[in-house]
Backbone as JSON, one array per atom type, in Angstrom:
{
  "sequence": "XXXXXXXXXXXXXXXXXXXXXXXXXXXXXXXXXXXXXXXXXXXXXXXXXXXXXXXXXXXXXXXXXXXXXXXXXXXXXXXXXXXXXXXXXXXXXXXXXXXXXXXXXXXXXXXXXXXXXX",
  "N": [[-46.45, 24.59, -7.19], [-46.98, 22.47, -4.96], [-47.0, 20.05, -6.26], [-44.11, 20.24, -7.62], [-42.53, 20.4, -5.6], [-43.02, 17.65, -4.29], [-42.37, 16.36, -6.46], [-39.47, 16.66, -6.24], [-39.04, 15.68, -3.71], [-39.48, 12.72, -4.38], [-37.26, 12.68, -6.69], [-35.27, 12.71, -4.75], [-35.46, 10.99, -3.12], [-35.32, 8.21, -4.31], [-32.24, 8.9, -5.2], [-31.22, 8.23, -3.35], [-32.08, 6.19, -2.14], [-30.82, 4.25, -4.54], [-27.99, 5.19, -3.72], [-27.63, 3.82, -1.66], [-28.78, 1.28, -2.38], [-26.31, 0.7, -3.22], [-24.01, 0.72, -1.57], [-23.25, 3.38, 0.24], [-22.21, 5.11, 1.77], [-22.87, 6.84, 5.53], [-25.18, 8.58, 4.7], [-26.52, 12.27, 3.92], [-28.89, 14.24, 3.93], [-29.42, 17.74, 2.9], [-31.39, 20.09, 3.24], [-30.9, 22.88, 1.87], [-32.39, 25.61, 0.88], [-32.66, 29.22, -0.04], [-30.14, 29.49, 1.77], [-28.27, 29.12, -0.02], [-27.42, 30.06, -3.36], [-27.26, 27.95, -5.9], [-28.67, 25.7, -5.51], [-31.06, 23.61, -3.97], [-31.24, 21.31, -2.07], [-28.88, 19.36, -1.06], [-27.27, 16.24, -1.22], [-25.0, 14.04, 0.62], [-22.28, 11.91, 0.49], [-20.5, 8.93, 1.49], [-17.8, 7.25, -0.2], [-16.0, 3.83, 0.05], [-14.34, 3.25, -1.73], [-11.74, 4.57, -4.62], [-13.2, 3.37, -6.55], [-15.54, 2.44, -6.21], [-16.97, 5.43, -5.47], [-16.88, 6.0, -8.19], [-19.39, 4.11, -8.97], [-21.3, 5.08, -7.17], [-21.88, 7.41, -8.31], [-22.62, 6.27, -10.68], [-25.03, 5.39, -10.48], [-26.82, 7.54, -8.86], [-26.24, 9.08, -11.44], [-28.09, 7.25, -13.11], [-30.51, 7.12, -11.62], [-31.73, 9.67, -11.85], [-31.87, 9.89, -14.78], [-34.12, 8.3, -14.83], [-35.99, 9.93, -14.08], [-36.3, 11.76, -15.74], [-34.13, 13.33, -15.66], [-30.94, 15.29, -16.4], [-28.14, 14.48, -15.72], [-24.87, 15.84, -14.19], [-21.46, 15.01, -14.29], [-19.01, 15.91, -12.43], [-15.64, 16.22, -11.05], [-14.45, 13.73, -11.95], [-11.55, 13.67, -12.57], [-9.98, 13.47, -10.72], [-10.6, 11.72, -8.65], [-11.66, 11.68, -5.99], [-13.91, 13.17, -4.98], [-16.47, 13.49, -5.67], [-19.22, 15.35, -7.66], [-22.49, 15.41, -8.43], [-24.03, 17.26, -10.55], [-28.11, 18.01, -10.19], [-29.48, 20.1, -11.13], [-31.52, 21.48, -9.09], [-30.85, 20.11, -7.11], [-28.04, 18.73, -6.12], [-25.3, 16.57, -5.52], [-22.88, 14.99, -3.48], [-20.77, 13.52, -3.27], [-18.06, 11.52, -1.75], [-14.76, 10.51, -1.0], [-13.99, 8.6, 2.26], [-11.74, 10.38, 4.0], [-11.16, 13.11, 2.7], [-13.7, 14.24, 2.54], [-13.95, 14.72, 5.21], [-11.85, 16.46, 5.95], [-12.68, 18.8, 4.26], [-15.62, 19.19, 5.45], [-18.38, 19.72, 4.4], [-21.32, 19.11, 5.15], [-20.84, 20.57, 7.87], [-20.26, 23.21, 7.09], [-22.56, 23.75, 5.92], [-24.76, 23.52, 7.24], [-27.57, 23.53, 9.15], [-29.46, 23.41, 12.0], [-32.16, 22.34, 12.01], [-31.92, 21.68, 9.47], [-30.85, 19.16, 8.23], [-30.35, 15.83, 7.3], [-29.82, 12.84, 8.88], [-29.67, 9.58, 6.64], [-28.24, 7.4, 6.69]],
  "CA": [[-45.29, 24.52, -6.31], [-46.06, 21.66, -4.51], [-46.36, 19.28, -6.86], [-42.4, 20.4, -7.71], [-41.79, 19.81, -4.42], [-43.37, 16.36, -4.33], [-41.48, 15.33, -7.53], [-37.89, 16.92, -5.85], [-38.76, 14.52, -2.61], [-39.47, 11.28, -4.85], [-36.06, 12.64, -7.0], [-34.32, 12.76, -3.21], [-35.77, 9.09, -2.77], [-34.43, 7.8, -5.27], [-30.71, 9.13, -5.53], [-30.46, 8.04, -1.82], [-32.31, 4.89, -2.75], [-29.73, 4.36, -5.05], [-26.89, 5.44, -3.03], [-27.92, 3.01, -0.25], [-28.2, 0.2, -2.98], [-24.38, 0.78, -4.03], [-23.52, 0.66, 0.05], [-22.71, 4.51, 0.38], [-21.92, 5.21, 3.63], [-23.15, 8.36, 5.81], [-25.8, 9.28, 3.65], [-27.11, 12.65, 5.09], [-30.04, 15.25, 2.88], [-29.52, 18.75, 3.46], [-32.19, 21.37, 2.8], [-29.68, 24.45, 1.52], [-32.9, 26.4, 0.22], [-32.85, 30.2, 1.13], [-29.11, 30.0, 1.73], [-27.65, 28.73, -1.3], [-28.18, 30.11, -4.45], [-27.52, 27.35, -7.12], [-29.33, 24.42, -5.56], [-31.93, 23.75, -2.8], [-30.93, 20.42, -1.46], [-27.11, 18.66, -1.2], [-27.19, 14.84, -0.73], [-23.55, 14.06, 0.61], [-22.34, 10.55, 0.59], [-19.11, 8.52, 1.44], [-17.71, 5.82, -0.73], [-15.1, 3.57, 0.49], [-13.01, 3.65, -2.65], [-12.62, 5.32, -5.95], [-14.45, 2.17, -7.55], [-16.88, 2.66, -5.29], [-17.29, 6.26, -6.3], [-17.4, 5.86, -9.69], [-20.2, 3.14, -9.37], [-22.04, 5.93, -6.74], [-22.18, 8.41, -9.01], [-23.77, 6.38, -12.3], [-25.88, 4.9, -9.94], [-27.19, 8.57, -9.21], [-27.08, 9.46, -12.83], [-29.38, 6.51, -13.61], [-31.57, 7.48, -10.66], [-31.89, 11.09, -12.28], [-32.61, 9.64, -15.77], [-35.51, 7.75, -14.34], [-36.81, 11.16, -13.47], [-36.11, 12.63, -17.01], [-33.37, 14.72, -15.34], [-29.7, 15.05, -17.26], [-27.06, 14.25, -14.53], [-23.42, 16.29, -14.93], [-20.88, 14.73, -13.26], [-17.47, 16.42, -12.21], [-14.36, 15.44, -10.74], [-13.82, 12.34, -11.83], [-10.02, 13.08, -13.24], [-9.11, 13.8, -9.05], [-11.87, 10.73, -8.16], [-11.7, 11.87, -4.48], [-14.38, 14.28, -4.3], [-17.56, 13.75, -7.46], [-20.5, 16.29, -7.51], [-23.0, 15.11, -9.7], [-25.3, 18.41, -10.24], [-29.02, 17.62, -11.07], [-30.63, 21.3, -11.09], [-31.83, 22.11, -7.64], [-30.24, 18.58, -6.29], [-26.81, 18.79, -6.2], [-25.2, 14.83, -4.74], [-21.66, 15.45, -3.21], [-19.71, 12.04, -3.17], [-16.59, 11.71, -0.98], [-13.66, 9.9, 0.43], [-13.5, 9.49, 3.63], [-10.78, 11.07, 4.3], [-11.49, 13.81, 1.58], [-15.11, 14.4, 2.96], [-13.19, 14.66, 7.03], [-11.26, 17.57, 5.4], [-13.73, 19.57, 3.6], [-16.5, 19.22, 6.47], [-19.39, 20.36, 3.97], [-22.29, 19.01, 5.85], [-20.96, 21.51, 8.95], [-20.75, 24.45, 6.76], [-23.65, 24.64, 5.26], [-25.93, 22.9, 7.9], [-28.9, 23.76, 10.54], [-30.22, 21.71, 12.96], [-33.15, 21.72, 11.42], [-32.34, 21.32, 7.86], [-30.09, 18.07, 8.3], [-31.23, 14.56, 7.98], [-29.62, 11.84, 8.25], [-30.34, 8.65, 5.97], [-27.76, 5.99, 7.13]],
  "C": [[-45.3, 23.23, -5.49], [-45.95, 20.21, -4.89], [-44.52, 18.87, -7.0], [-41.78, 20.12, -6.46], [-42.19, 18.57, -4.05], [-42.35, 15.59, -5.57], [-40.05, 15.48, -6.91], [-37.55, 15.52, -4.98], [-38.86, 13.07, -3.58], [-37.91, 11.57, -5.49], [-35.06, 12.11, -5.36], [-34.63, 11.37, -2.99], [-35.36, 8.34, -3.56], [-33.38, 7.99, -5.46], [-30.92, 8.25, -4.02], [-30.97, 6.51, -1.9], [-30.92, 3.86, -3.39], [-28.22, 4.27, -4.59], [-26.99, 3.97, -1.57], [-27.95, 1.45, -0.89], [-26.99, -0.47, -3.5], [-24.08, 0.84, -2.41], [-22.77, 2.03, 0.51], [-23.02, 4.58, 1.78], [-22.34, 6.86, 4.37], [-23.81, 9.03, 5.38], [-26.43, 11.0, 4.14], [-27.75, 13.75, 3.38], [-29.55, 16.26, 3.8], [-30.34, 19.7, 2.32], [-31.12, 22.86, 2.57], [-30.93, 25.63, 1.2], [-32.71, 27.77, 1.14], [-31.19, 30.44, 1.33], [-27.77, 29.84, 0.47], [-28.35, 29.38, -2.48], [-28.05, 29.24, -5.84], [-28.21, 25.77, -6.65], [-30.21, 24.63, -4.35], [-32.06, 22.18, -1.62], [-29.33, 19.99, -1.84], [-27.79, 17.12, -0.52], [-25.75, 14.8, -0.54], [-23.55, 12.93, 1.24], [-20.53, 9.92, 0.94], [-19.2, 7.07, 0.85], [-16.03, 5.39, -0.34], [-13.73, 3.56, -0.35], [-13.18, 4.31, -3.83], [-13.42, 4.57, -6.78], [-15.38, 3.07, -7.34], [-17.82, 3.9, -5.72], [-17.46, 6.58, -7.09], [-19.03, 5.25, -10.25], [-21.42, 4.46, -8.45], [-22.91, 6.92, -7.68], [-22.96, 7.77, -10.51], [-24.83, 5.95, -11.6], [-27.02, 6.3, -9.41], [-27.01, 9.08, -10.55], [-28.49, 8.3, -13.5], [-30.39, 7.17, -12.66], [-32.54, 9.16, -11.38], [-32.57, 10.55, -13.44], [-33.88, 8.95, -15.48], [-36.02, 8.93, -14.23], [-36.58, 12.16, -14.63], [-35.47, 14.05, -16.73], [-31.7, 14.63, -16.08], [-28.96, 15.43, -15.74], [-25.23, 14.78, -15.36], [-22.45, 16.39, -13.82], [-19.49, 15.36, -13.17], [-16.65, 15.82, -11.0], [-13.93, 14.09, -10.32], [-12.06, 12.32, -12.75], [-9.25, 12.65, -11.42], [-9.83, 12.58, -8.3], [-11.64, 10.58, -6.6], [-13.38, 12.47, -3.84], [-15.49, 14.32, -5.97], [-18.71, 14.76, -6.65], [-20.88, 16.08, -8.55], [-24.25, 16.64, -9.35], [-26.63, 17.74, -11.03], [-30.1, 18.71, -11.04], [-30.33, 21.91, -9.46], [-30.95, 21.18, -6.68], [-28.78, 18.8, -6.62], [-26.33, 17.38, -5.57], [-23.3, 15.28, -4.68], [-21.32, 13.81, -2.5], [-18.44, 11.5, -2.71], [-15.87, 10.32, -0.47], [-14.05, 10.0, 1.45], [-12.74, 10.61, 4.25], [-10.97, 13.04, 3.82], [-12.38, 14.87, 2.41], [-14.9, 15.24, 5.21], [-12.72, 16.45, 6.57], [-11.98, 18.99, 4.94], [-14.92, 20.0, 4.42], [-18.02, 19.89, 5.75], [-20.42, 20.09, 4.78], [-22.19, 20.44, 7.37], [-21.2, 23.06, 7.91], [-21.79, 25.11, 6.16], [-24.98, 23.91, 6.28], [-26.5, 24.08, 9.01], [-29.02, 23.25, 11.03], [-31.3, 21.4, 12.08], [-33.29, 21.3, 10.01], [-31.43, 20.16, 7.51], [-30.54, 17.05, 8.15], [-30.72, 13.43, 7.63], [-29.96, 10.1, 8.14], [-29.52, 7.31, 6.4], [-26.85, 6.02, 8.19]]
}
C-alpha cells in the first residue's frame, strides 16, 4: 500500500508538473479518498483558452504515459470543461468562467484535504 501511494504522489507530480509547464492557472490537488467512490484524488486546473486546454490535457496524457497509465480524455466536442480520467487520478481542466460556475473544488473540498499548487 504504500508503495501505491508513493507511485500515485510521483503520478500527482508529474500531471501538475506538467500542468504548470503548459502555464495552467490555479492548480489546486484534492484528496477525495473516503468520499468519492470512483477516484481518490481530483487535480483541477484553469486554462485561459480552448487552445490552451487542449494542449493541458495531452500534456497530462503524456505525463500519465510516462507512468504506464492510459489517459481517457472527455469533453473535448464542448472544449470548456476536459476531464482526463487516469484510474484513481481524475485531472478536471476548466475555463475560467466554466470552472466559476461549477465551483468543484468547494463541493467536494475539506480544509484539510485541499492544496493548493499555484
Amino acid at each position: 500500500m504504500k508503495n501505491e501511494q508513493q507511485s500515485l504522489e510521483q503520478i500527482i507530480a508529474s500531471v501538475v508538473s506538467a500542468l504548470e509547464d503548459r502555464k495552467a492557472q490555479d492548480i489546486l490537488v484534492m484528496d477525495v479518498r473516503g468520499r468519492c467512490a470512483f477516484a481518490d484524488h481530483f487535480i483541477i486546473a484553469s486554462a485561459r483558452s480552448d487552445r490552451q486546454l487542449k494542449a493541458l490535457a495531452e500534456a497530462v496524457s503524456e505525463a500519465a504515459h510516462k507512468h504506464e497509465l492510459s489517459a481517457r480524455v472527455e469533453g473535448l466536442e464542448a472544449m470548456e470543461w476536459l476531464l482526463v480520467d487516469l484510474g484513481d487520478l481524475i485531472v478536471h481542466l476548466f475555463l475560467p468562467e466554466v470552472r466559476e460556475s461549477f465551483q468543484l473544488e468547494h463541493l467536494w473540498r475539506t480544509p484539510d484535504q485541499i492544496k493548493s499548487v499555484s
